[in-house]
DSSP file (Angstrom, degrees, kcal/mol; ACC not computed):
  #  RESIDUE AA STRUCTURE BP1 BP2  ACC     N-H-->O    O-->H-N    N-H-->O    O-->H-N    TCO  KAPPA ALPHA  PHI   PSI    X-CA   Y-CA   Z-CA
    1    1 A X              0   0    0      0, 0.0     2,-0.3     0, 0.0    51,-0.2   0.000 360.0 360.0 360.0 142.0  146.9  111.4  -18.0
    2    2 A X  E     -A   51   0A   0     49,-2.3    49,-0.9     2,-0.0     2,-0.3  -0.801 360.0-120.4 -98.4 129.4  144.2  109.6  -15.7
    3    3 A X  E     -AB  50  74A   0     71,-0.6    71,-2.1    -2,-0.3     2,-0.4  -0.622  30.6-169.5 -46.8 129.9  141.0  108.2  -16.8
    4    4 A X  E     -AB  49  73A   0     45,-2.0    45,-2.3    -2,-0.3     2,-0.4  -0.932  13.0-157.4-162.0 129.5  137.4  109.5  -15.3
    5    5 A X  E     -AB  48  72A   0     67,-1.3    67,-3.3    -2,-0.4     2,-0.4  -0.685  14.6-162.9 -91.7 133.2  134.2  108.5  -15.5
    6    6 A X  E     -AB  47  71A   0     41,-1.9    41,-2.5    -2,-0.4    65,-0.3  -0.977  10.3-145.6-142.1 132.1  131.4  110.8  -14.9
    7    7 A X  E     + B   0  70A   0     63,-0.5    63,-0.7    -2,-0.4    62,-0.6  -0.134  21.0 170.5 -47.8 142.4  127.9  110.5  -14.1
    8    8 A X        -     0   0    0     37,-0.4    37,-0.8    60,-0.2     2,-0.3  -0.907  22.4-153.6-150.5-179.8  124.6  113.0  -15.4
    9    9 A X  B     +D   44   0B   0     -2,-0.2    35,-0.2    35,-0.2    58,-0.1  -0.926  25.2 157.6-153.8 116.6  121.3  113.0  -15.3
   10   10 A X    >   -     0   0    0     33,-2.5     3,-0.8    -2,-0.3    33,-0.2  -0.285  27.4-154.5-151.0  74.8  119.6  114.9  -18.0
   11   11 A X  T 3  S+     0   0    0     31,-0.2    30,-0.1     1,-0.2    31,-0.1  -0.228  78.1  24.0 -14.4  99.9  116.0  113.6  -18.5
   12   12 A X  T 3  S+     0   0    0     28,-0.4     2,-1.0     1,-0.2    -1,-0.2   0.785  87.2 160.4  76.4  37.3  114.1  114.1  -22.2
   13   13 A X    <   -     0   0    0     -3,-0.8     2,-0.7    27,-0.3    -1,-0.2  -0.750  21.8-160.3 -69.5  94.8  117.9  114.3  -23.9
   14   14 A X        -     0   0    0     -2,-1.0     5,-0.4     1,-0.1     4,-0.2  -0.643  33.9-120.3-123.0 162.8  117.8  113.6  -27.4
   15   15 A X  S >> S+     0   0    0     -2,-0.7     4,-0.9     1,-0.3     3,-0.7   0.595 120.3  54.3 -23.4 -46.6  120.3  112.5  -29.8
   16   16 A X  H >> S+     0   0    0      1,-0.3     3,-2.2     2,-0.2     4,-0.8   0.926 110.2  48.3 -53.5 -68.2  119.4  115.9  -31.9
   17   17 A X  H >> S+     0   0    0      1,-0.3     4,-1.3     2,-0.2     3,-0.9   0.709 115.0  49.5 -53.2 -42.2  120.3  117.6  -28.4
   18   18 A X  H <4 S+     0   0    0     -3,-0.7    -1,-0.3     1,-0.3    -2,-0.2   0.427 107.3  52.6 -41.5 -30.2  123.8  115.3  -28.3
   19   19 A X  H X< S+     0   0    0     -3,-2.2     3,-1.1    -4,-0.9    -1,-0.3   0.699 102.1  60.7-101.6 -26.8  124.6  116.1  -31.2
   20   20 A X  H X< S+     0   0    0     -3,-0.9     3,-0.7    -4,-0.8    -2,-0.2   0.863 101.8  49.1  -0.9 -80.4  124.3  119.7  -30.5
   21   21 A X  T >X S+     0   0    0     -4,-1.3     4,-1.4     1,-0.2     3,-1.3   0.519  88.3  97.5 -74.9  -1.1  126.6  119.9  -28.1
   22   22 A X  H <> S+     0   0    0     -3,-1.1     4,-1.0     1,-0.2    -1,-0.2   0.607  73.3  57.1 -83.4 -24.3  129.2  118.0  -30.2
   23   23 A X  H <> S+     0   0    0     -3,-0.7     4,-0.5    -4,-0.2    -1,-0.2   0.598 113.3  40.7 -67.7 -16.2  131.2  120.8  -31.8
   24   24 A X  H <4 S+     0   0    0     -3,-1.3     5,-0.4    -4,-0.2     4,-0.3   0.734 115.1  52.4-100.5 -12.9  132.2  122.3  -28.3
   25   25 A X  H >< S+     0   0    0     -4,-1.4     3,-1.4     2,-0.2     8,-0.3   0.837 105.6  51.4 -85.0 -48.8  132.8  118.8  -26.8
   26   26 A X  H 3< S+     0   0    0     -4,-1.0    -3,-0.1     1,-0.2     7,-0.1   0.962  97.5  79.1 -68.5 -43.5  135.3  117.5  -29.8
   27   27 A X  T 3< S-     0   0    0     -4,-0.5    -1,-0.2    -5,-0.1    -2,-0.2   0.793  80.8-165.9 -17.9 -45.0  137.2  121.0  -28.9
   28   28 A X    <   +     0   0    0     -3,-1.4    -1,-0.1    -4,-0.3    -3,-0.1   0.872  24.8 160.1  70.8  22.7  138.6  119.3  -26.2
   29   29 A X  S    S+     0   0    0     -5,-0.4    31,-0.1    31,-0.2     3,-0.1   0.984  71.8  13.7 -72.1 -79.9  140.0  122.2  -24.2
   30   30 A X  S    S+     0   0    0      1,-0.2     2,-0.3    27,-0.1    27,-0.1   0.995 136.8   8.2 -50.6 -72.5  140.5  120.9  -20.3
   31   31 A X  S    S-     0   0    0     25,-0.3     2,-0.4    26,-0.2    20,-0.2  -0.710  80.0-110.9-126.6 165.7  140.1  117.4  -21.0
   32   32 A X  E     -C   50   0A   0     18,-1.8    18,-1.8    -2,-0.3     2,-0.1  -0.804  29.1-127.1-107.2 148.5  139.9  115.2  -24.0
   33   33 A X  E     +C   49   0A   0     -2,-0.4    16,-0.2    -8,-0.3     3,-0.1  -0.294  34.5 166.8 -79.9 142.1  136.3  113.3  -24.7
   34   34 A X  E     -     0   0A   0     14,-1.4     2,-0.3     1,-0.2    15,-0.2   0.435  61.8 -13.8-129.1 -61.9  137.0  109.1  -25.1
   35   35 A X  E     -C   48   0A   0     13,-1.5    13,-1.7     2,-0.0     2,-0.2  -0.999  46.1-151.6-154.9 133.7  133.3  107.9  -24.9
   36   36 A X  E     -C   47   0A   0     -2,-0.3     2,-0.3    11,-0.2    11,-0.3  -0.712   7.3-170.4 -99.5 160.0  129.2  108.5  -24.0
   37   37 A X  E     -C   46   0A   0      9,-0.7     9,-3.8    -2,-0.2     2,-0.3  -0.873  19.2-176.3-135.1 131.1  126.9  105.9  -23.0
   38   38 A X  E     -C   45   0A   0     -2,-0.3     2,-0.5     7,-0.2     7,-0.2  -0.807  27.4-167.6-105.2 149.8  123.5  107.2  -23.0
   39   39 A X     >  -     0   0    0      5,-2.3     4,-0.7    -2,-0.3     5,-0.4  -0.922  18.2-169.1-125.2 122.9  119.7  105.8  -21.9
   40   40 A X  T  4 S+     0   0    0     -2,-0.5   -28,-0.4     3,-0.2   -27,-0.3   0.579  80.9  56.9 -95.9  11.9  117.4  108.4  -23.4
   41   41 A X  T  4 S+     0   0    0     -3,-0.1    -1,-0.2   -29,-0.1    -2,-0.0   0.623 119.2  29.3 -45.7 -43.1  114.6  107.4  -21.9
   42   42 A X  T  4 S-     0   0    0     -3,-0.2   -31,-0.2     2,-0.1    -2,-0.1   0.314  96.9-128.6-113.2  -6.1  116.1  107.7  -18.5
   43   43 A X     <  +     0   0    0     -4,-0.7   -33,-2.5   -33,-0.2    -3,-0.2   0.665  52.5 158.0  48.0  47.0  118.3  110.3  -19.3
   44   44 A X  B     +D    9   0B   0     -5,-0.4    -5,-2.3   -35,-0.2     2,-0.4  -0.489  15.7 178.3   3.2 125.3  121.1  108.2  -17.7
   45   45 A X  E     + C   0  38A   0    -37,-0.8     2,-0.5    -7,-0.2   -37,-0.4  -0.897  10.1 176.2-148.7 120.1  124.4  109.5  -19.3
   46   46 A X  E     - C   0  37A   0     -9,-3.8    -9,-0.7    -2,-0.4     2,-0.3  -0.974   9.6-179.3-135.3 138.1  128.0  108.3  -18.5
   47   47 A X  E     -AC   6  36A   0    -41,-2.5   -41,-1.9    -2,-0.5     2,-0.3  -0.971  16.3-139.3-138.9 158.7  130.8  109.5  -20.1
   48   48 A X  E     +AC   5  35A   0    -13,-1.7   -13,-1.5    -2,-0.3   -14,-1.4  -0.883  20.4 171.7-140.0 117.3  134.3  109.0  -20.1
   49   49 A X  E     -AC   4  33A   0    -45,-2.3   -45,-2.0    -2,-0.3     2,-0.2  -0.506  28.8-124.9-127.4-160.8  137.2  111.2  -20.3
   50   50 A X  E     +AC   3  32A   0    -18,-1.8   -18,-1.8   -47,-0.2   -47,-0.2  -0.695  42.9 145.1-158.1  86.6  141.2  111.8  -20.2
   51   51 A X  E     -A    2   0A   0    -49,-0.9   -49,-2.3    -2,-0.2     3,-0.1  -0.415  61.6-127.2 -98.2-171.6  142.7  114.5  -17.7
   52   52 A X  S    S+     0   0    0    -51,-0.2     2,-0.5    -2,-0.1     3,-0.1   0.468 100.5   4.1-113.1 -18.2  145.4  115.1  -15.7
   53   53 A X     >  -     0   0    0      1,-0.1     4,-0.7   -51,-0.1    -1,-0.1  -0.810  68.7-111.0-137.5 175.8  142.6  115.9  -13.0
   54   54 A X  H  > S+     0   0    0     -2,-0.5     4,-2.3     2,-0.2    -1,-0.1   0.686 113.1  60.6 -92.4   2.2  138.8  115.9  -12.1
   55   55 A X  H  > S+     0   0    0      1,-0.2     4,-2.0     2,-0.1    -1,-0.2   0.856  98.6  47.2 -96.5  -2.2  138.8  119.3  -12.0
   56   56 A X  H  4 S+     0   0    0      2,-0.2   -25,-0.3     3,-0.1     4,-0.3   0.684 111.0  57.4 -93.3   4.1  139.9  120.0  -15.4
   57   57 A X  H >< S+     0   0    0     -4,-0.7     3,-5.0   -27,-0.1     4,-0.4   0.909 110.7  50.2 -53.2 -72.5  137.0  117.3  -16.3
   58   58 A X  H 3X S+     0   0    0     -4,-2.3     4,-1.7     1,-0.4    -2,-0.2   0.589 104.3  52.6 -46.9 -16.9  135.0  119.7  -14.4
   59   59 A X  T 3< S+     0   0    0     -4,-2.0    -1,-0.4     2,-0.2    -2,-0.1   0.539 106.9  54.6 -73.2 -11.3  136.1  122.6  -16.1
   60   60 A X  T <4 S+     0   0    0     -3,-5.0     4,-0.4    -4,-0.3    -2,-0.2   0.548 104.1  51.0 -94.6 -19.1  135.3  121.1  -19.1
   61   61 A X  T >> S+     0   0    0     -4,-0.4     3,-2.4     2,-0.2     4,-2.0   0.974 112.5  46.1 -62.9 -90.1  131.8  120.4  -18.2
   62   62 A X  T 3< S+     0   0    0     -4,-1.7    -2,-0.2     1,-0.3    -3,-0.1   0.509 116.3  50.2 -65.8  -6.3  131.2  124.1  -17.1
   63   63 A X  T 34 S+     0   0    0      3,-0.1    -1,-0.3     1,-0.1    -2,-0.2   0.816 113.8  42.4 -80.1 -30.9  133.1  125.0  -20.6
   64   64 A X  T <4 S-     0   0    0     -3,-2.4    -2,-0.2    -4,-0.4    -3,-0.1   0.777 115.4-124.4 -80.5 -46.8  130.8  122.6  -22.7
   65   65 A X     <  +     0   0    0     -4,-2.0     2,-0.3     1,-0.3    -3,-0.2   0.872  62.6 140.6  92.2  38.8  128.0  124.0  -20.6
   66   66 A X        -     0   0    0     -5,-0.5    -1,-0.3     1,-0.0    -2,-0.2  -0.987  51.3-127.4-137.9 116.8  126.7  120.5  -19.3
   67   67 A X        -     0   0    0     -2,-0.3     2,-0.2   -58,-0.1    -1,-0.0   0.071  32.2-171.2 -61.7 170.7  125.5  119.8  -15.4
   68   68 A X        -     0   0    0    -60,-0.1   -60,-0.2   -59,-0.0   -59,-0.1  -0.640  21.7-167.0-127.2 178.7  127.4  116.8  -14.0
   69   69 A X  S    S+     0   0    0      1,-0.9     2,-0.3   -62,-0.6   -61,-0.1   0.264  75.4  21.1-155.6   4.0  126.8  115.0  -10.7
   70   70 A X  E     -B    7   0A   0    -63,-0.7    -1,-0.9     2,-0.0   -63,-0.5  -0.890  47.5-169.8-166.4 139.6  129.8  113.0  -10.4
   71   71 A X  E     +B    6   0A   0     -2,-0.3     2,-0.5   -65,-0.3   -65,-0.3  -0.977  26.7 178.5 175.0  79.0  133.5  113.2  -11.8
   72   72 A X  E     -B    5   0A   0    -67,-3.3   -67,-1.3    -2,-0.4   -66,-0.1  -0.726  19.7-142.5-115.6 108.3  135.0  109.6  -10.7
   73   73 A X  E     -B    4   0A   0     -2,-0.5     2,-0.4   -69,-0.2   -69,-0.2   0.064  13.7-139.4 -67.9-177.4  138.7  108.8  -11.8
   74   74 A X  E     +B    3   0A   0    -71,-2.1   -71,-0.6     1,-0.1    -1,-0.1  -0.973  25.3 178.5-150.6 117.2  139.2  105.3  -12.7
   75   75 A X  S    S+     0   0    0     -2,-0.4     2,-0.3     1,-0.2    -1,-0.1   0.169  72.8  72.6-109.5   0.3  142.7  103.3  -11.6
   76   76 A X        +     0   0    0    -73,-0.1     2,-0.3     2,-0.0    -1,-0.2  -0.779  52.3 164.3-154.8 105.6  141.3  100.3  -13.2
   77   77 A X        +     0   0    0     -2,-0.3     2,-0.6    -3,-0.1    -3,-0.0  -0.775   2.8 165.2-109.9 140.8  140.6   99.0  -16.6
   78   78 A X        -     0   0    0     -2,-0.3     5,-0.1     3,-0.0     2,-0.1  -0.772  17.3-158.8-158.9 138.7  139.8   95.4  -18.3
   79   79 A X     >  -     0   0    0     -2,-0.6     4,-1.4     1,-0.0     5,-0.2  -0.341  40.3-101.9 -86.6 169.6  138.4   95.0  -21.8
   80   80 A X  H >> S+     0   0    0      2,-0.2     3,-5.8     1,-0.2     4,-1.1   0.905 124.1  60.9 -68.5 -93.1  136.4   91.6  -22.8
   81   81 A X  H 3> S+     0   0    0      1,-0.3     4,-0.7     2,-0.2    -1,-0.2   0.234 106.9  41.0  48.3 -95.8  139.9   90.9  -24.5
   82   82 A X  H 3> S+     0   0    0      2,-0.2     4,-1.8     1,-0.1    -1,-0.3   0.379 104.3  57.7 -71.9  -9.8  141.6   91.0  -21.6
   83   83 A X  H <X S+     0   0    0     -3,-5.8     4,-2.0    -4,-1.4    -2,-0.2   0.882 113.0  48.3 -89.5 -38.8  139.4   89.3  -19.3
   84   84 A X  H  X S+     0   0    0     -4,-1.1     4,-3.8     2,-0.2    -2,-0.2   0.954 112.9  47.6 -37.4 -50.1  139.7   86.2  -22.0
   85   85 A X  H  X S+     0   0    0     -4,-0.7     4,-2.0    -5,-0.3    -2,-0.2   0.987 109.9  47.6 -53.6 -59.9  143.1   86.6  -22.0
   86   86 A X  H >< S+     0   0    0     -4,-1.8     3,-2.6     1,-0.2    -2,-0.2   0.933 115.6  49.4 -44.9 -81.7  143.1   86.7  -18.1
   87   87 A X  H >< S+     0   0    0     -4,-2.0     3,-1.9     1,-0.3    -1,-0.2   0.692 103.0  64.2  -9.6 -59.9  140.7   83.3  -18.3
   88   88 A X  H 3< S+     0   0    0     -4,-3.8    -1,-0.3     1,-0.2    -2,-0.2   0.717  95.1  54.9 -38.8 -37.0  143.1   81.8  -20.6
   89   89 A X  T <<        0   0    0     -3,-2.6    -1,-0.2    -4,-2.0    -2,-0.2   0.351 360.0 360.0 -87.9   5.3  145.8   81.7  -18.1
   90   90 A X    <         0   0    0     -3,-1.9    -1,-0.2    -4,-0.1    -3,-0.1   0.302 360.0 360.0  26.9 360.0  143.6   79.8  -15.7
């Protein structure tokens, strides 16, 4: 399974609405949910999933019922952690 980041833009979102959507979103059907980052001010939303593609992210989107604008998988991770670790080893 692949990691994938995806982009939204959903202006005047609020937590009530987020929380909403949270029983069809834990479901999990195409792809499994990891993490949101939200601005709700700016309605800025990236979230983060775990498929075997981007389209079953996008299918999961159009299951959830929530626009997208971008579905980008992700071949590279490094946690604070690791970038210490990585530092450490000068």
């Amino acid at each position: 399974m692949a990691l994938f980041l995806s982009l939204h833009q959903a202006p005047g979102l609020s937590p009530e609405e987020i929380a909403g959507y949270a029983p069809d979103v834990a479901k999990s059907v195409h792809a499994t949910f990891r993490q949101l980052y939200v601005n709700t001010a700016t309605g800025f939303i990236v979230s983060l999933y775990e498929a075997d593609s981007p389209g079953a992210v996008e299918q999961e989107f159009e299951r959830v019922g929530f626009p997208f604008d971008s579905i980008n998988e992700l071949d590279y991770t490094l946690s604070a952690a690791e970038l210490a670790e990585m530092l450490s080893r000068g």
